[in-house]
OpenMM code with the backbone's topology and positions (N, CA, C; nanometers):
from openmm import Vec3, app, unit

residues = "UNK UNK UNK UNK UNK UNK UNK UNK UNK UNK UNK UNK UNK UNK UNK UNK UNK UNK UNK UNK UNK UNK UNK UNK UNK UNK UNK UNK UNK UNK UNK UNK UNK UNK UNK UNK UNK UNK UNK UNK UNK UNK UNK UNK UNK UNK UNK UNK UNK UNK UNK UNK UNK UNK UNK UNK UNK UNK UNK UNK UNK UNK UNK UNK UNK UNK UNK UNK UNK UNK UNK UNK UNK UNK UNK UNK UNK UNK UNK UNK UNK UNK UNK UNK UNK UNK UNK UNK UNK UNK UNK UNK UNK UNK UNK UNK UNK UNK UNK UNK UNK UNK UNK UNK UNK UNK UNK UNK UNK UNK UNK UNK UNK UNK UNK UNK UNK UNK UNK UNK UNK UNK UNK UNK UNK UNK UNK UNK UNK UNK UNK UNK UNK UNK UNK UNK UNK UNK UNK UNK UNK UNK UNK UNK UNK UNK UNK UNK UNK UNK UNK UNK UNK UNK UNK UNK UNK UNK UNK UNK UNK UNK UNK UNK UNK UNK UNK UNK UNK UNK UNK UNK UNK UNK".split()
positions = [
    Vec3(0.0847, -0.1175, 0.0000),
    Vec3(0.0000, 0.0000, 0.0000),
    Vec3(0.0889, 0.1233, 0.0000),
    Vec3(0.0764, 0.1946, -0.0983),
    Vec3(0.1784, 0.3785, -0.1232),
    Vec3(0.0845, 0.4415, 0.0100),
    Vec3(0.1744, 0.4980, 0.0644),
    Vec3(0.1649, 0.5652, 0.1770),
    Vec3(0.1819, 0.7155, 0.1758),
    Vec3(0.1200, 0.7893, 0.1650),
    Vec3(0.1089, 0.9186, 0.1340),
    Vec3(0.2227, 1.0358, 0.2735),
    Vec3(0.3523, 1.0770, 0.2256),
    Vec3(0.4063, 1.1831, 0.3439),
    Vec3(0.4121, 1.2999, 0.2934),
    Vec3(0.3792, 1.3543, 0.3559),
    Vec3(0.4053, 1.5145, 0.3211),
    Vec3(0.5212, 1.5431, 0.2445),
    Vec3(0.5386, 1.6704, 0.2373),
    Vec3(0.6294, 1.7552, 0.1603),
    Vec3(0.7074, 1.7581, 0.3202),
    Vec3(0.6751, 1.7822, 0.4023),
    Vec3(0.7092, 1.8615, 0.5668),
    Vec3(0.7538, 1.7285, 0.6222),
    Vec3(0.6739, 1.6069, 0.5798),
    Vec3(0.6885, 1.4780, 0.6510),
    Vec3(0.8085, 1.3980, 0.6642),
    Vec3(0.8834, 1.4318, 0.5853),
    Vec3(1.0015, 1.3604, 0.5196),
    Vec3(1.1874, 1.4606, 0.4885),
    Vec3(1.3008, 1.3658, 0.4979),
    Vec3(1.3732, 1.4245, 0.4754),
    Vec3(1.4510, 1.4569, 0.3104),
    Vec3(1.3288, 1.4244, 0.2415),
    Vec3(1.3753, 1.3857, 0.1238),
    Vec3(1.3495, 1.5435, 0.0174),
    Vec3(1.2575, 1.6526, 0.1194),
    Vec3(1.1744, 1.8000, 0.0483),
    Vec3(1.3499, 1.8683, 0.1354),
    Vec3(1.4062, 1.8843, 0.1977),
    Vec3(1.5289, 1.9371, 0.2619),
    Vec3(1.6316, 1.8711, 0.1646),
    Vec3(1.6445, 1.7155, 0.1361),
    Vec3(1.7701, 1.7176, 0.0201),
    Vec3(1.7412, 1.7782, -0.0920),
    Vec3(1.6270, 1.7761, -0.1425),
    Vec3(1.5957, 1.8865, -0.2487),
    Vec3(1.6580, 2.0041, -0.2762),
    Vec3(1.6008, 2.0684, -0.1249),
    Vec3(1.6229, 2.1974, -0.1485),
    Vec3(1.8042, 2.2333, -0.1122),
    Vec3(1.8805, 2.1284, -0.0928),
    Vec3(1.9845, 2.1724, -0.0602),
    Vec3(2.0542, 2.1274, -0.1873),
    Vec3(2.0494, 2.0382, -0.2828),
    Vec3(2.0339, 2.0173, -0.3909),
    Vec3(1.9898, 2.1218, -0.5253),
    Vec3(1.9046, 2.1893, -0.5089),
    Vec3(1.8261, 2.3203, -0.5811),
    Vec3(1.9624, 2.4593, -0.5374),
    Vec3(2.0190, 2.4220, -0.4452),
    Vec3(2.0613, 2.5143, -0.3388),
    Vec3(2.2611, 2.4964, -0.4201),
    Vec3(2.2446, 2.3935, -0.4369),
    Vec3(2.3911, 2.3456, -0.4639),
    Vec3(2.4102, 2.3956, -0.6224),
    Vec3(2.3111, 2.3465, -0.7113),
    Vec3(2.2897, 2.3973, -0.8872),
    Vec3(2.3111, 2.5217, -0.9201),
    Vec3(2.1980, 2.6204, -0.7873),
    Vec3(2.1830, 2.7610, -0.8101),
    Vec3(2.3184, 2.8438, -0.7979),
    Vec3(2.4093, 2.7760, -0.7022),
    Vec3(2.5516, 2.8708, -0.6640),
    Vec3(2.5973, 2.8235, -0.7661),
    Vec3(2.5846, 2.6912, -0.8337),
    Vec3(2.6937, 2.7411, -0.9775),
    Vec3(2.6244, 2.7816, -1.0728),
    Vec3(2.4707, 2.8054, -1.0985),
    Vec3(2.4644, 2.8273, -1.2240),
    Vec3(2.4141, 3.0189, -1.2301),
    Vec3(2.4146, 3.0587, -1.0813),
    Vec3(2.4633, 3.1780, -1.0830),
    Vec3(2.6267, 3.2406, -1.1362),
    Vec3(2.6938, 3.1610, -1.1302),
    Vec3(2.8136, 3.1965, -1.1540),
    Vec3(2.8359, 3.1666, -1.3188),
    Vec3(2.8070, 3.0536, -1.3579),
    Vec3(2.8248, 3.0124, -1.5039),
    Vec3(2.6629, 2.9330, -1.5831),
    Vec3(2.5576, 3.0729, -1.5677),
    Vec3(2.4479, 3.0972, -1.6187),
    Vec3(2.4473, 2.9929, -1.7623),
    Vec3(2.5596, 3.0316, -1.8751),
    Vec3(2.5688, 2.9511, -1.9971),
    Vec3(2.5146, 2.7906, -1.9943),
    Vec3(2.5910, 2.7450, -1.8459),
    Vec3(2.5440, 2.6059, -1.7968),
    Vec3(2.3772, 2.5248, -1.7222),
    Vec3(2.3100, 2.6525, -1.6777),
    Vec3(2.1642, 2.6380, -1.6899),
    Vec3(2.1384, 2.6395, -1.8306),
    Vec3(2.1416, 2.7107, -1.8671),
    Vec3(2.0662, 2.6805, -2.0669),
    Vec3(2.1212, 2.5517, -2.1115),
    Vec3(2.2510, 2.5672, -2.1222),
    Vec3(2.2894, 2.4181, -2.1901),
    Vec3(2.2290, 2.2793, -2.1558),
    Vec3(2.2066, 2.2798, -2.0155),
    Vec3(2.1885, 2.1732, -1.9441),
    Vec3(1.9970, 2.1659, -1.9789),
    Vec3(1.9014, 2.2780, -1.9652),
    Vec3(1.7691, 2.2817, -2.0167),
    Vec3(1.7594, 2.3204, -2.1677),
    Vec3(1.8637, 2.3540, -2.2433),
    Vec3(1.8122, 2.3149, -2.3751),
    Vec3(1.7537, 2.2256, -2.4838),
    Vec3(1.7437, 2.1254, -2.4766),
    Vec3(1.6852, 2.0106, -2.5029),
    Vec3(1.5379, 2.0419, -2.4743),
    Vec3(1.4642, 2.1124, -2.3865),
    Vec3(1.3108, 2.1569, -2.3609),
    Vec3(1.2800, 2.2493, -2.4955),
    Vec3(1.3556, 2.3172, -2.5819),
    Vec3(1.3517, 2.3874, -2.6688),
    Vec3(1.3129, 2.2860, -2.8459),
    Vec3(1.3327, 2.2043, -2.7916),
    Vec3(1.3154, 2.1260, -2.9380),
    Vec3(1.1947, 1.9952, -2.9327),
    Vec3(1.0756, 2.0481, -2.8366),
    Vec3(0.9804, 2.0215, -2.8351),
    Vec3(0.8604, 2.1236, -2.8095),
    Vec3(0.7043, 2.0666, -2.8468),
    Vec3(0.6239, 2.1937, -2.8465),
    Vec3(0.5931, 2.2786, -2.7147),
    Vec3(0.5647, 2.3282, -2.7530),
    Vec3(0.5544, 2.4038, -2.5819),
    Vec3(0.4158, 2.2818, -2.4995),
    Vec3(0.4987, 2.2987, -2.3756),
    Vec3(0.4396, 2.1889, -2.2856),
    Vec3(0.2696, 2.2328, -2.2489),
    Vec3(0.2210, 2.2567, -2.3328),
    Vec3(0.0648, 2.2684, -2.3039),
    Vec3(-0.0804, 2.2057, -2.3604),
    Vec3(-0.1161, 2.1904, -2.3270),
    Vec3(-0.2642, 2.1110, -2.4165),
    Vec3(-0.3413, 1.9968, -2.3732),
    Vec3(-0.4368, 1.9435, -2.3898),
    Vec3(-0.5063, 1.8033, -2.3605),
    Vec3(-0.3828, 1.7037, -2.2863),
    Vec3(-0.2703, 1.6838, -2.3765),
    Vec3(-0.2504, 1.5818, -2.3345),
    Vec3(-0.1117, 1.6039, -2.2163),
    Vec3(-0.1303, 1.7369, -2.1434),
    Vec3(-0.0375, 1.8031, -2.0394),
    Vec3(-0.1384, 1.7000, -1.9047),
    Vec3(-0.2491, 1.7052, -1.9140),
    Vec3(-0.3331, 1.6684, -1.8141),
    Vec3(-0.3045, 1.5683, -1.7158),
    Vec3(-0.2670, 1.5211, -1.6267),
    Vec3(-0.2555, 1.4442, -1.5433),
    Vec3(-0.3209, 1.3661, -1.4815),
    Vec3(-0.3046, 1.2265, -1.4436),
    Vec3(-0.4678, 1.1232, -1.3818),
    Vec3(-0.4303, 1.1602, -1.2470),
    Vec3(-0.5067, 1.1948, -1.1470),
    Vec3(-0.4953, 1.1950, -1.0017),
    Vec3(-0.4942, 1.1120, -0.9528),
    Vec3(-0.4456, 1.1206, -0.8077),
    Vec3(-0.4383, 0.9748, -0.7609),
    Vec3(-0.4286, 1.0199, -0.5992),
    Vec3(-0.3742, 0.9533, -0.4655),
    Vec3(-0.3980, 0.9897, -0.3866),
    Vec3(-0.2713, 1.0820, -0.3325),
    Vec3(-0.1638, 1.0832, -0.4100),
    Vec3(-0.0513, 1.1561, -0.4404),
    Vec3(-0.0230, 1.2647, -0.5137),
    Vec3(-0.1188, 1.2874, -0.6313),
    Vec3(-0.0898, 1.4007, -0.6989),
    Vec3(-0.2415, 1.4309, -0.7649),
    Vec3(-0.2586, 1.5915, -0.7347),
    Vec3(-0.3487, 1.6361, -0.7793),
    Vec3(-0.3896, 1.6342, -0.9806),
    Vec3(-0.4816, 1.6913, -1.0179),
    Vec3(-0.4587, 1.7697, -1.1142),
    Vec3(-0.4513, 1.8793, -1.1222),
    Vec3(-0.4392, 1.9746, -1.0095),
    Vec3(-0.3783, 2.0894, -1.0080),
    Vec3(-0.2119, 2.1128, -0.9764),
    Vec3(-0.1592, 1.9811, -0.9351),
    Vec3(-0.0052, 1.9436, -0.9160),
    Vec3(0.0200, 1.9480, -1.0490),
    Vec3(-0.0206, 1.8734, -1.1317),
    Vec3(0.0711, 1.8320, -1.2668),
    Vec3(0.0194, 1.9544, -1.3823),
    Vec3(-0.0548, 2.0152, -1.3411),
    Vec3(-0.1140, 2.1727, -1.4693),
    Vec3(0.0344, 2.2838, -1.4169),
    Vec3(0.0071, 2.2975, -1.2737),
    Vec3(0.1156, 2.3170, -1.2090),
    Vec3(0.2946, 2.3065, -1.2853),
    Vec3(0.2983, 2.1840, -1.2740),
    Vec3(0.4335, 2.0959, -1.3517),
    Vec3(0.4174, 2.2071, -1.5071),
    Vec3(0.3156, 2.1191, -1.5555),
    Vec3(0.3414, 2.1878, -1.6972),
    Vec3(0.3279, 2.3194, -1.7447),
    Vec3(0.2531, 2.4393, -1.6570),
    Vec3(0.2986, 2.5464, -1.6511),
    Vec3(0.4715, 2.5710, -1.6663),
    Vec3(0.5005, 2.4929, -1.5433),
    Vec3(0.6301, 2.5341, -1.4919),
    Vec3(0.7328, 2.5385, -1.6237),
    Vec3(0.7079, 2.4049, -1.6799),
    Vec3(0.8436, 2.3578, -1.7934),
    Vec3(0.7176, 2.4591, -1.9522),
    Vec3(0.6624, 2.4799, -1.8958),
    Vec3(0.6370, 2.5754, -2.0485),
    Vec3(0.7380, 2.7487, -2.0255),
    Vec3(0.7418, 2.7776, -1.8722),
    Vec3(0.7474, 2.9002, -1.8431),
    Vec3(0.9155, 2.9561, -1.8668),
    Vec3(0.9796, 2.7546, -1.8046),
    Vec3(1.1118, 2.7187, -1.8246),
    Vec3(1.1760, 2.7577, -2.0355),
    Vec3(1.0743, 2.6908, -2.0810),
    Vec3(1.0847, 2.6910, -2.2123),
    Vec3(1.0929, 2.8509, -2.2612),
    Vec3(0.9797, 2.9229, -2.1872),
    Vec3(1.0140, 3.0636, -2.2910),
    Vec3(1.1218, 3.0953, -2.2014),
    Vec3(1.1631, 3.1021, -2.1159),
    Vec3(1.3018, 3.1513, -2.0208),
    Vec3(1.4200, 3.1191, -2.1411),
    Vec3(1.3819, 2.9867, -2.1832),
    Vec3(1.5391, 2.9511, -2.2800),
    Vec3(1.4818, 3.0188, -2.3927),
    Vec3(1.3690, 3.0668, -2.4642),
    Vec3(1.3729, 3.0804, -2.6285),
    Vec3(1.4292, 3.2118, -2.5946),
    Vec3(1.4260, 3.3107, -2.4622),
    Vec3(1.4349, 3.4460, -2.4759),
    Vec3(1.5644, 3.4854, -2.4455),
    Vec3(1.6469, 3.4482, -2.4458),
    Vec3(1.8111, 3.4361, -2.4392),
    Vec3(1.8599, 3.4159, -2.5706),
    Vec3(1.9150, 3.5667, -2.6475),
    Vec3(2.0098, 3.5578, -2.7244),
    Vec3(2.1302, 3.5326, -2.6932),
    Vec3(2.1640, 3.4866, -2.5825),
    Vec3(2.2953, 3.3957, -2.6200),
    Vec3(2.2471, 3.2886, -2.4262),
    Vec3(2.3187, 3.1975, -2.4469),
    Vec3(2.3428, 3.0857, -2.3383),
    Vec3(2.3550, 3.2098, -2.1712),
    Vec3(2.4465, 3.2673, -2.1829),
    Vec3(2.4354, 3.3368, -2.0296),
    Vec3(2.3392, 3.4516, -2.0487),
    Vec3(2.2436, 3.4617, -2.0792),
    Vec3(2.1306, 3.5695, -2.0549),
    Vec3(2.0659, 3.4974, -1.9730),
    Vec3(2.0432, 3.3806, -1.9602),
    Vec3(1.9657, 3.2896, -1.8667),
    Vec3(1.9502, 3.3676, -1.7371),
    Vec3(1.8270, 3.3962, -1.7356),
    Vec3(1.8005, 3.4293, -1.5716),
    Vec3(1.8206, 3.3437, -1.4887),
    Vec3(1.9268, 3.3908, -1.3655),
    Vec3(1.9473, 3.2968, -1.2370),
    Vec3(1.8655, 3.3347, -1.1405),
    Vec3(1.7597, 3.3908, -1.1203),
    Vec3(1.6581, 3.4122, -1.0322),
    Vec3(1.5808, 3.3716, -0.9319),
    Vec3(1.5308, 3.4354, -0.8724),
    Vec3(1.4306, 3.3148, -0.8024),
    Vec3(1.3440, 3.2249, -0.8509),
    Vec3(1.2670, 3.3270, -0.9335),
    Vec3(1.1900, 3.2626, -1.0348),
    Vec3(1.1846, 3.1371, -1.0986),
    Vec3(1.3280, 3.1146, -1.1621),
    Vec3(1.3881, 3.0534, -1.2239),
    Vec3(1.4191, 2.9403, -1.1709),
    Vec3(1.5026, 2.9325, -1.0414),
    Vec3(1.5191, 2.8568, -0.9457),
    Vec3(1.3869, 2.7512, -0.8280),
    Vec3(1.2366, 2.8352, -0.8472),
    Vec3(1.1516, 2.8074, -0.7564),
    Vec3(1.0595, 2.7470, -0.8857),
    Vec3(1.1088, 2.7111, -1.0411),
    Vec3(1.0596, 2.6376, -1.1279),
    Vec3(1.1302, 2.5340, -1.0903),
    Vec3(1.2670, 2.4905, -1.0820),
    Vec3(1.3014, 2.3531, -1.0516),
    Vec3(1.2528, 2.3157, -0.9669),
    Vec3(1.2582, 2.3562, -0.8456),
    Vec3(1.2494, 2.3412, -0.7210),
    Vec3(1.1131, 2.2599, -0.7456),
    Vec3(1.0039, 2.3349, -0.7877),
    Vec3(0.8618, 2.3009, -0.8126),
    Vec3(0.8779, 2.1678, -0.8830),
    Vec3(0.9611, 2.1215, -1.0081),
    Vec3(0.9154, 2.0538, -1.1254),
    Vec3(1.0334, 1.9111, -1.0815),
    Vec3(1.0940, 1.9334, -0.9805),
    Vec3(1.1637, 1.8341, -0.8901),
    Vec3(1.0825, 1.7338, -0.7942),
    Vec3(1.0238, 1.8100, -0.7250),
    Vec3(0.9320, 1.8026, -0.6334),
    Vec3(0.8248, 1.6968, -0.7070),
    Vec3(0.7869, 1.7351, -0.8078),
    Vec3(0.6177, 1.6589, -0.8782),
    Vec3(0.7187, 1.5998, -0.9264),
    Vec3(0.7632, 1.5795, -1.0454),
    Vec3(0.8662, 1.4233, -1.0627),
    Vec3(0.9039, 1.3578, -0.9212),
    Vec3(0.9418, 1.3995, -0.8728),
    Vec3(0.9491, 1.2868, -0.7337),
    Vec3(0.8637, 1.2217, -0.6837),
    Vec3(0.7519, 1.2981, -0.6854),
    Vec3(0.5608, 1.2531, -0.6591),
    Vec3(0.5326, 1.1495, -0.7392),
    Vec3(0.5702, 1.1403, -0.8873),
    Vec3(0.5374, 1.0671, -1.0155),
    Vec3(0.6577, 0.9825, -1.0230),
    Vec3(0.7376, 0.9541, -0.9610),
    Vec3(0.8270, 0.8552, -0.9736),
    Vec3(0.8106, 0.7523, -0.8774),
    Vec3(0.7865, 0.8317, -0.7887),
    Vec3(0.7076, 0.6595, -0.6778),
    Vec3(0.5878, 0.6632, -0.6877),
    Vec3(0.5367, 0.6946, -0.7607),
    Vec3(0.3657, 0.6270, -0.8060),
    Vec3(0.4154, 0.4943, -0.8964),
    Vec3(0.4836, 0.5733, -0.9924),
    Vec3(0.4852, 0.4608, -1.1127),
    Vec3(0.6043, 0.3741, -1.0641),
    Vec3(0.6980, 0.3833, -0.9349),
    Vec3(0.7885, 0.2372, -0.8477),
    Vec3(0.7471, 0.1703, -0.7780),
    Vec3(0.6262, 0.2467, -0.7619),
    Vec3(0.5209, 0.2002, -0.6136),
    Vec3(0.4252, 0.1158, -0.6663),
    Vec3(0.3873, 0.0927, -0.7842),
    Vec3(0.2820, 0.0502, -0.8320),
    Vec3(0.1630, 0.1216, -0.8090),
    Vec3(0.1427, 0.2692, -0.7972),
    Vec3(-0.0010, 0.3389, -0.8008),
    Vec3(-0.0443, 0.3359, -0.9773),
    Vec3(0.0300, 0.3082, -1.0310),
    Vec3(0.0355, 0.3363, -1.2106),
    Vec3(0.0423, 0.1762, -1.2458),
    Vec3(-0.0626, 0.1617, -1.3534),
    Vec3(-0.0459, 0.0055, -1.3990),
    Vec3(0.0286, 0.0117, -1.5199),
    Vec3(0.1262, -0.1020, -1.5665),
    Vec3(0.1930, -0.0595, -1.6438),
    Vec3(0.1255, -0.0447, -1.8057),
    Vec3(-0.0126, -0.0768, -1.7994),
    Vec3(-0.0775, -0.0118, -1.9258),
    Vec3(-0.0910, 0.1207, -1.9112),
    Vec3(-0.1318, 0.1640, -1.8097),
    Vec3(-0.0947, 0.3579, -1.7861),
    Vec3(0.0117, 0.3859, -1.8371),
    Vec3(0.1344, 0.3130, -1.7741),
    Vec3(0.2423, 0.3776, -1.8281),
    Vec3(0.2512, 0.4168, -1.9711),
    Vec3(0.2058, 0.3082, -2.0446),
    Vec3(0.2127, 0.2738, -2.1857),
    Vec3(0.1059, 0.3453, -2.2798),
    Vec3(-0.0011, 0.4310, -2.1769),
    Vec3(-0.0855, 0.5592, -2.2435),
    Vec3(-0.0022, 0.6313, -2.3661),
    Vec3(-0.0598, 0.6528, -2.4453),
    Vec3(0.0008, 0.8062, -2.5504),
    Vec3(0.0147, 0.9141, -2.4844),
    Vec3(-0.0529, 0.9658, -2.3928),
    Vec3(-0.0916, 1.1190, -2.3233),
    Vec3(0.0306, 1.0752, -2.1929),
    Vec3(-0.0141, 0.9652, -2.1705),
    Vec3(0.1061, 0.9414, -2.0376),
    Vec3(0.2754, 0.9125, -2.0393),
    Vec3(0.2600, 0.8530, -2.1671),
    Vec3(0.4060, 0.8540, -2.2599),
    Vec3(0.4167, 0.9867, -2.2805),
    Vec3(0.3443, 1.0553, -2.3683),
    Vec3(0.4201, 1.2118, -2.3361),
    Vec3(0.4934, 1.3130, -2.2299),
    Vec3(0.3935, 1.2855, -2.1171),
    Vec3(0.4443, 1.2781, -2.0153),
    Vec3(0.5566, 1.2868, -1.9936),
    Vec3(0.5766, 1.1236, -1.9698),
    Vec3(0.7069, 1.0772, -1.9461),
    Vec3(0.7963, 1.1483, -1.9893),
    Vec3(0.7559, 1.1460, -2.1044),
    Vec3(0.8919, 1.1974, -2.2001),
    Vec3(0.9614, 1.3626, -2.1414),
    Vec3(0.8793, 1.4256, -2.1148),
    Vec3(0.8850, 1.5748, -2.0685),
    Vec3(1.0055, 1.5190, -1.9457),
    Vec3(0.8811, 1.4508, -1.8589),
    Vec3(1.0140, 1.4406, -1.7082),
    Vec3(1.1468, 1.3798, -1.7331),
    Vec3(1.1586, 1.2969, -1.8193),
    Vec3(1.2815, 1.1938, -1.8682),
    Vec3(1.3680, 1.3582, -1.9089),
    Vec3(1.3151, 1.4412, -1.9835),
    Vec3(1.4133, 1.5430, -1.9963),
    Vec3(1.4117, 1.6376, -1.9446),
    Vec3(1.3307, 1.6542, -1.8671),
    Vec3(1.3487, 1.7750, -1.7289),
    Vec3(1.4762, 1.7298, -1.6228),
    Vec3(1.4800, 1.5598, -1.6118),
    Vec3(1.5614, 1.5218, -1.5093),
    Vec3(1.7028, 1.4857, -1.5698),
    Vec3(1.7042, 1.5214, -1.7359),
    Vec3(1.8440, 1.4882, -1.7680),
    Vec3(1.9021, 1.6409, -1.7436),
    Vec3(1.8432, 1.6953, -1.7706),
    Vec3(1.8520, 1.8757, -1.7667),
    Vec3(1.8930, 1.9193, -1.6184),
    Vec3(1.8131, 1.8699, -1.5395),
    Vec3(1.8379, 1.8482, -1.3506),
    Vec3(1.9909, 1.8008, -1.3586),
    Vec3(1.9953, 1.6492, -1.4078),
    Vec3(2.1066, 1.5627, -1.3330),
    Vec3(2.2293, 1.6318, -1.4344),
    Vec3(2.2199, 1.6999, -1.5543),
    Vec3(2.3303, 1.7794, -1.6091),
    Vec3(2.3631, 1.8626, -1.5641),
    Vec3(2.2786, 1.9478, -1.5030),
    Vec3(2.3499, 2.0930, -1.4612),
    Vec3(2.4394, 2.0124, -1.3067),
    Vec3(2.3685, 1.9123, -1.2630),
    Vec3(2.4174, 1.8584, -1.1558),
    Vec3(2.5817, 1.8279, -1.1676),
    Vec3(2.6049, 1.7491, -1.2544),
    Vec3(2.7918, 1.7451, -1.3216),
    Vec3(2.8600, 1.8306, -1.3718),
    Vec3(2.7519, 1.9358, -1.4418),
    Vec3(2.8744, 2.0688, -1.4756),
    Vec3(2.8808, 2.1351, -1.3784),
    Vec3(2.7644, 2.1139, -1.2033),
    Vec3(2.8210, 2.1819, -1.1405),
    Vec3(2.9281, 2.1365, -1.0748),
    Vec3(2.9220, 2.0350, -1.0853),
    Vec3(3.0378, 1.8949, -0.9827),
    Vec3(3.2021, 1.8993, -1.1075),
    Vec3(3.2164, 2.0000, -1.2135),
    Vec3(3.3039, 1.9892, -1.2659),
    Vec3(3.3327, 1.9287, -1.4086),
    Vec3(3.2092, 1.8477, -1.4225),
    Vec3(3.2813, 1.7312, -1.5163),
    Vec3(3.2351, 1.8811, -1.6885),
    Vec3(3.3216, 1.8010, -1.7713),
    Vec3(3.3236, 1.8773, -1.8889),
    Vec3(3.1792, 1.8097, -1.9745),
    Vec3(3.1686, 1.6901, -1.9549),
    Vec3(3.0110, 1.6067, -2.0270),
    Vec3(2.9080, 1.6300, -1.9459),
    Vec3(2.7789, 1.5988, -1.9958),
    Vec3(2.6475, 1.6009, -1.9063),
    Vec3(2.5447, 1.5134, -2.0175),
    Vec3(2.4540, 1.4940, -1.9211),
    Vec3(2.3695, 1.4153, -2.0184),
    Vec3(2.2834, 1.5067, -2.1612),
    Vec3(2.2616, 1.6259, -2.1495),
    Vec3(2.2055, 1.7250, -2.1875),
    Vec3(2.2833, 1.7322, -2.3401),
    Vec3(2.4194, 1.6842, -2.3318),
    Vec3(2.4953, 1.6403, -2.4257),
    Vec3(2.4612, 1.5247, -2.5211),
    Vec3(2.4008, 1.4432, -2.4812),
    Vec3(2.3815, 1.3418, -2.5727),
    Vec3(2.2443, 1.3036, -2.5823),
    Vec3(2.1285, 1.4208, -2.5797),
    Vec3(1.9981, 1.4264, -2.6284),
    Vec3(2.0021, 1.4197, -2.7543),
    Vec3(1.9823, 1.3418, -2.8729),
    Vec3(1.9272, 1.3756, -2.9866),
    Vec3(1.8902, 1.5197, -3.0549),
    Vec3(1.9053, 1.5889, -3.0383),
    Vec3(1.8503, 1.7091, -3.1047),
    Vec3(1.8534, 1.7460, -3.2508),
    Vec3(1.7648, 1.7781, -3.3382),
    Vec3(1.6167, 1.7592, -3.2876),
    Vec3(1.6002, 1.6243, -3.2279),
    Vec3(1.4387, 1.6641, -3.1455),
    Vec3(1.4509, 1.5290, -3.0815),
    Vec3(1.3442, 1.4737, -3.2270),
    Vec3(1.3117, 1.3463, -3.1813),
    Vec3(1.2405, 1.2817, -3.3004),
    Vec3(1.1637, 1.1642, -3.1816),
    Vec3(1.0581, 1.1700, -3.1697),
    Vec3(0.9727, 1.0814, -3.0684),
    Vec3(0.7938, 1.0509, -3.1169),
    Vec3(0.8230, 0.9294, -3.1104),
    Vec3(0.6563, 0.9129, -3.1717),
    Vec3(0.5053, 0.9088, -3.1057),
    Vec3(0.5725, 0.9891, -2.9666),
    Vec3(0.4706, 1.0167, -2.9039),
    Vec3(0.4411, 1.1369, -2.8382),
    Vec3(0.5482, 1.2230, -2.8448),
    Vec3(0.5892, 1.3762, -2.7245),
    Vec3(0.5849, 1.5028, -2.9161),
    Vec3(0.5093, 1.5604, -2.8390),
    Vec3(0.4933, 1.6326, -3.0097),
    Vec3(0.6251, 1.7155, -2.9793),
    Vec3(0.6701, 1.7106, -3.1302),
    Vec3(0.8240, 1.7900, -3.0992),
    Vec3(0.8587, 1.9019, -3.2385),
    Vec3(0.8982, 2.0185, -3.2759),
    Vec3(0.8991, 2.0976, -3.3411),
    Vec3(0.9143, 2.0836, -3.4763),
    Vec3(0.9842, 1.9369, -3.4681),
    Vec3(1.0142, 1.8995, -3.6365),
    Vec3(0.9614, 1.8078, -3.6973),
    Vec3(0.8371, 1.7569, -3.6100),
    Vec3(0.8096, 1.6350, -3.6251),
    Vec3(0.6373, 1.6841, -3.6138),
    Vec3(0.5625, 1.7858, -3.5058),
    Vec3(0.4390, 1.7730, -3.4912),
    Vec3(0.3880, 1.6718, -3.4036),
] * unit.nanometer
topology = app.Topology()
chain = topology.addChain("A")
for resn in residues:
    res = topology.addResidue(resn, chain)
    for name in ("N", "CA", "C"):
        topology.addAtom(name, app.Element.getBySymbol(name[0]), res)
């Protein structure tokens, strides 16, 4: 039985934020490396429409996941509006979108480890899209995570771009 803890309940909303906390001091300093690391959100449609919608459950609202996809649409015009890589706003703003879109992927990752998600859900069109969004929100997360830790590669590096997916509508594809 998934057991529902708070945000407050657990020590797992504090590694977050010290985590959110660790990204922001470097990507205040080398801004170029937030874009690089969320560029890949740029070569799909903007995150909105029917199939943004989310199934509720006793873990996540549908005002959690409209929420989410606000967030990575808001993320998206943040990157189209940067003529070059360090215009990237390091903001709060900016920063209290991960923070947010961390948080609900974490919600949606032990649903679907936990078994709250059957694996024909998983295998939805609308829920495969989904997926697909968080699969690259969290390569974008765990990249900026190594360029802040030093390394010269990140996963953000070896996205396909354009992407090409037969289920996540994407700019070159529809």
């Amino acid at each position: 039985e998934l057991v529902f803890h708070s945000e407050n309940d657990c020590g797992e909303s504090k590694k977050q934020k010290a985590f959110i906390s660790f990204i922001k001091n470097h990507a205040v300093t080398k801004p170029a490396d937030l874009y690089r690391a969320f560029e890949p959100l740029l070569h799909i449609e903007k995150a909105e429409g029917d199939w943004t919608r989310v199934t509720p459950d006793s873990r996540i609202s549908i005002s959690q996941g409209d929420r989410f996809f606000r967030d990575i649409h808001q993320l998206q015009v943040l990157l189209e509006q940067c003529k070059t890589p360090s215009d990237i706003p390091t903001n709060k703003k900016t920063f209290e979108i991960l923070k947010e879109c961390t948080y609900f992927i974490y919600l949606v990752r032990n649903n679907i480890f936990h078994g709250s998600k059957t694996l024909g859900e998983v295998y939805e069109r609308n829920q495969k899209r989904r997926i697909e969004v968080y699969d690259l929100f969290l390569k974008g997360l765990t990249s900026l995570f190594f360029l802040a830790s030093g390394k010269d590669a990140a996963a953000c590096d070896f996205v396909p771009c354009p992407i090409f997916s037969s289920s996540l509508p994407t700019k070159n594809s529809g």
